[in-house]
C-alpha positions as CSV (number, residue, x, y, z in Angstrom):
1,X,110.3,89.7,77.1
2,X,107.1,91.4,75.2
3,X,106.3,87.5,74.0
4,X,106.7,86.2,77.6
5,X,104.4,89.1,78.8
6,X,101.6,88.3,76.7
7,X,101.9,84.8,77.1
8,X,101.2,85.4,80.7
9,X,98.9,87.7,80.4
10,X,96.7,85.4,78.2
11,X,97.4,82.1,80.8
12,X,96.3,84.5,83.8
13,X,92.9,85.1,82.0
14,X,92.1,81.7,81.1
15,X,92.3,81.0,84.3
16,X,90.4,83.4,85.1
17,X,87.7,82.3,82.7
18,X,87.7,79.2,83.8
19,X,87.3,80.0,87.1
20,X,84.4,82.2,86.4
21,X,82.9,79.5,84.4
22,X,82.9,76.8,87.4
23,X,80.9,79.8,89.6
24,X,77.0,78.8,90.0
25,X,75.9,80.0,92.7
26,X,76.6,83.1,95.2
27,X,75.3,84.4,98.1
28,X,74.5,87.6,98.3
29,X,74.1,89.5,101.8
30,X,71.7,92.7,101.8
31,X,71.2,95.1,104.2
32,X,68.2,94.8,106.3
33,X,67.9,98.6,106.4
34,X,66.6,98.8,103.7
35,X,68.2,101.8,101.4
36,X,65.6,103.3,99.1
37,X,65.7,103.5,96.3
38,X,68.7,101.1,95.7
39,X,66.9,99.0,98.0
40,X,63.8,98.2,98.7
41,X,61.4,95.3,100.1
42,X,58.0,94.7,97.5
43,X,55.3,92.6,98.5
44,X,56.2,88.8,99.4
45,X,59.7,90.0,100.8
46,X,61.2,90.0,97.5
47,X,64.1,92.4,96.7
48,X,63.7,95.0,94.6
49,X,65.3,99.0,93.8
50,X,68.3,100.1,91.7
51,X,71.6,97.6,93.3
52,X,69.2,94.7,93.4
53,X,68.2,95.1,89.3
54,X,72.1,96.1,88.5
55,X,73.8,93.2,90.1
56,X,70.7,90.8,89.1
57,X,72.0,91.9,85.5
58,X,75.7,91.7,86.0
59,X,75.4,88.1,87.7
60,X,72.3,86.4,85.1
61,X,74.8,87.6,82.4
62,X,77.3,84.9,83.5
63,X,74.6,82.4,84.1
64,X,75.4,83.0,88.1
65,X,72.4,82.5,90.6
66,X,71.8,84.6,93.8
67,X,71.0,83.4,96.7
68,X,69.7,86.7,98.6
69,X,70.2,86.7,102.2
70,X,68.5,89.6,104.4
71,X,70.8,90.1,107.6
72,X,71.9,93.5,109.9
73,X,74.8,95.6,107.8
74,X,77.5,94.8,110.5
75,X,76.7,90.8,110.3
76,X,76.6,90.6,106.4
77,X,80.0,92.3,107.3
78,X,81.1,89.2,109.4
79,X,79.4,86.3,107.7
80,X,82.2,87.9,104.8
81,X,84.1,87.7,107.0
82,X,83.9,84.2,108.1
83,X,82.9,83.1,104.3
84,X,79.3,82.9,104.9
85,X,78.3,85.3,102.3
86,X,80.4,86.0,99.0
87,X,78.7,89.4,97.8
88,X,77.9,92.4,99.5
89,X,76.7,94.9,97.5
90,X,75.9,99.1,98.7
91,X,79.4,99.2,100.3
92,X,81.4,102.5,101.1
93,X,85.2,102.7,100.9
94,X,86.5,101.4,104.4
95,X,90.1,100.4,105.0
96,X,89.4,97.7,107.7
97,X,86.8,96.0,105.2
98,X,90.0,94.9,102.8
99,X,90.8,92.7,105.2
100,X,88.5,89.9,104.4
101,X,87.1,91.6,100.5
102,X,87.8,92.7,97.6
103,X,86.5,96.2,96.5
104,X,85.0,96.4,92.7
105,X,85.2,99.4,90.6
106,X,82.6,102.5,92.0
107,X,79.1,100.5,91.5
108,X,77.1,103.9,91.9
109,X,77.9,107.2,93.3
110,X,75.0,109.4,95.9
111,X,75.2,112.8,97.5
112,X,76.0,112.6,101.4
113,X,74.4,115.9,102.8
114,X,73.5,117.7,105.9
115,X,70.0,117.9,107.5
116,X,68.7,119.8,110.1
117,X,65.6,121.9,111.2
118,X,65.2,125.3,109.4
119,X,63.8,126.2,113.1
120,X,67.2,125.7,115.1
121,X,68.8,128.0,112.2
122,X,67.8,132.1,111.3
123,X,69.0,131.1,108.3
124,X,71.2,128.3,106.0
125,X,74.2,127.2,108.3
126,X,77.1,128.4,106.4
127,X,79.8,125.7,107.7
128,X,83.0,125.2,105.7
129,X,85.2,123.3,108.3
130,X,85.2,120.0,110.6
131,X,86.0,122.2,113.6
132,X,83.1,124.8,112.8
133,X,80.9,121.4,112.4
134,X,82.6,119.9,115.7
135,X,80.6,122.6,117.2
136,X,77.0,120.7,116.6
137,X,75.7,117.8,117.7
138,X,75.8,115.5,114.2
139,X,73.9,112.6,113.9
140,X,74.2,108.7,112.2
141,X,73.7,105.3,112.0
142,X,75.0,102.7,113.8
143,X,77.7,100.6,111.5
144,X,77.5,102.9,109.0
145,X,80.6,104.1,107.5
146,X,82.3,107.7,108.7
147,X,86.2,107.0,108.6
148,X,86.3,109.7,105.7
149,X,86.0,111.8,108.8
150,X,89.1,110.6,110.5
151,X,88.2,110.5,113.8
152,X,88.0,114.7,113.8
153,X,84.0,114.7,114.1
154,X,82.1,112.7,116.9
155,X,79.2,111.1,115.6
156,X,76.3,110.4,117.6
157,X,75.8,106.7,115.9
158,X,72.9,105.9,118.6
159,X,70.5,105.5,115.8
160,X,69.7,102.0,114.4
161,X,67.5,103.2,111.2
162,X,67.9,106.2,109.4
163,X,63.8,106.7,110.1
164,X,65.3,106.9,113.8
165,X,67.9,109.0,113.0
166,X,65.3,111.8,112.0
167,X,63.0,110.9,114.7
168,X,66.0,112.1,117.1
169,X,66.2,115.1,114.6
170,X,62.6,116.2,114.9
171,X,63.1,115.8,118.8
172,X,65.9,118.4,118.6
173,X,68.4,115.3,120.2
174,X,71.1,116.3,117.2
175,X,71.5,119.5,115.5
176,X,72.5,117.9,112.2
177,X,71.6,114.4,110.4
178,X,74.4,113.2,108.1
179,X,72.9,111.4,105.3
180,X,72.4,110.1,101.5
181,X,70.1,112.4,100.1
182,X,68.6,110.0,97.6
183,X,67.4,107.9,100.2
184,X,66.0,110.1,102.3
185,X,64.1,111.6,99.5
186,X,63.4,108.3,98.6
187,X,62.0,107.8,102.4
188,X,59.8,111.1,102.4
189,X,58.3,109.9,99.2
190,X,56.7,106.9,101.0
191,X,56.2,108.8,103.8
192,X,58.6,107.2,106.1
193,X,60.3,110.2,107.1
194,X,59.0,114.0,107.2
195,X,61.0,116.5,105.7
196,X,58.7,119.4,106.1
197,X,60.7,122.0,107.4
198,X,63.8,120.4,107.0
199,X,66.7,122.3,105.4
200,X,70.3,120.6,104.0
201,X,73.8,121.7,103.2
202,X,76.6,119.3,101.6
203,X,78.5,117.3,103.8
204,X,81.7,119.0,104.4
205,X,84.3,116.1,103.8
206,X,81.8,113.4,101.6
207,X,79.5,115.2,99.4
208,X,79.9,112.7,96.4
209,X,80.0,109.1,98.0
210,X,80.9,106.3,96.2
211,X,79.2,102.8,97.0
212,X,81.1,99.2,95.7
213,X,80.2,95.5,95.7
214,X,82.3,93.8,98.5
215,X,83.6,90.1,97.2
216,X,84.7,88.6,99.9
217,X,88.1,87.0,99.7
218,X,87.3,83.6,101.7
219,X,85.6,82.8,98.5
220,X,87.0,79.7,96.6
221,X,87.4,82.2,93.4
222,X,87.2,85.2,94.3
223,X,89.5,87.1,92.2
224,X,87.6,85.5,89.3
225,X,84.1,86.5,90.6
226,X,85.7,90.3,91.3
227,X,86.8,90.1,87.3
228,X,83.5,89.0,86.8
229,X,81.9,91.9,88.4
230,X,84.1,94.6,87.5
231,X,83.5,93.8,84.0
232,X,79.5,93.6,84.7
233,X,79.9,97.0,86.2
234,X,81.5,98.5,83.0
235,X,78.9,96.6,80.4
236,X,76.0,97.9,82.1
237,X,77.5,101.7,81.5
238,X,78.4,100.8,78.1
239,X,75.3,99.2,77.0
240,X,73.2,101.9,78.9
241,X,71.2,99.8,81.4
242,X,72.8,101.6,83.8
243,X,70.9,104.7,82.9
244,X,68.1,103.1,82.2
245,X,67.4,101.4,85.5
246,X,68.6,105.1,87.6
247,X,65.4,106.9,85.2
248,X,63.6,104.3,86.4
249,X,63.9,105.2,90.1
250,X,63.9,108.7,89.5
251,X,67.5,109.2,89.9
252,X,69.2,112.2,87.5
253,X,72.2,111.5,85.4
254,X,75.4,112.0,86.9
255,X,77.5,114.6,85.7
């Protein structure tokens, strides 16, 4: 039985290698809300920030082109879906999404925090449950994922950027604007949002998100390709690129 075993084992990943080897080309769907600073837009429209160098590594290790595609989160979603795109990278955990992908191990982790105005609060909100926070009006972005909530916080989802979310914010529309804190650092650094006067607390359910690479499952090989990328994701930690592209972009250690 132990003989039989291993002879499978090795049969399921030549396969698997072969498969891998006949993979040229994929098409890769970014958001076009763009997510500082795992990604960002440089001049001539070309890609650039933290995801975009990472999975540029893990696929030009394999000899594997990209072909970047710019579309709105919810239609790189459904051209997935429909086998348009193969690769979608900046992906939270959502249950619906393994419908039509395949998840790959955690590609990097943010912190999911709070905002609000220091001048609607005396002093720091101290809010340790969903029902205390049910009390506020909390703001997000439209097709952005908030399942971890369960359905026991409403979410006002009327904003299509995050820049709009803190316009509404400013304007005292929401009491509360859930979101990465990397990125909105990332946007007050190029002065895209304000954050003068803006205090934080961590989200109550999410404070450590973890963001995938979708493959989608319409692909002729995907299993292979998710091999593929699961053992990209694990090299570039080994090797330490990982670390080095996060200094980069100004982004601590984590742990």
């Amino acid at each position: 039985m132990k003989k039989l075993t291993t002879v499978m084992f090795l049969i399921f990943h030549s396969v698997s290698f072969v498969q891998a080897e006949t993979i040229k080309t994929v098409n890769v769907c970014w958001e076009s809300g763009l997510k500082p600073p795992y990604l960002m837009m440089k001049e001539g429209n070309k890609l650039t920030g933290i995801a975009v160098e990472l999975l540029t590594k893990i696929l030009s290790s394999n000899q594997i082109e990209m072909n970047n595609v710019v579309l709105p989160w919810k239609r790189c979603l459904l051209e997935t879906q429909h086998g348009g795109m193969d690769i979608v990278p900046n992906a939270s955990f959502n249950k619906k999404r393994t419908k039509f992908a395949h998840y790959s191990k955690p590609f990097y982790t943010t912190h999911l925090v709070l905002f609000f105005k220091s001048s609607r609060f005396l002093e720091t909100p101290n809010i340790s449950t969903v029902s205390e926070l049910s009390q506020y009006s909390v703001g997000g972005v439209l097709g952005f994922n908030y399942s971890f909530y369960q359905g026991k916080l409403e979410i006002d989802t009327g904003s299509i950027t995050r820049e709009g979310l803190f316009t509404k914010l400013v304007n005292n529309r929401v009491d509360f604007a859930l979101a990465q804190k990397e990125v909105i650092y990332s946007l007050n650094k190029v002065g895209q949002v304000d954050l003068r006067g803006i205090g934080e607390i961590p989200d109550l359910m999410k404070p450590i998100k973890v963001y995938h690479i979708l493959v989608g499952k319409m692909h002729a090989h995907a299993p292979a390709l998710l091999q593929l990328v699961d053992k990209g994701i694990d090299d570039i930690r080994k090797d330490g690129y990982y670390d080095v592209v996060m200094k980069k972009y100004g982004i601590p250690p984590e742990g």
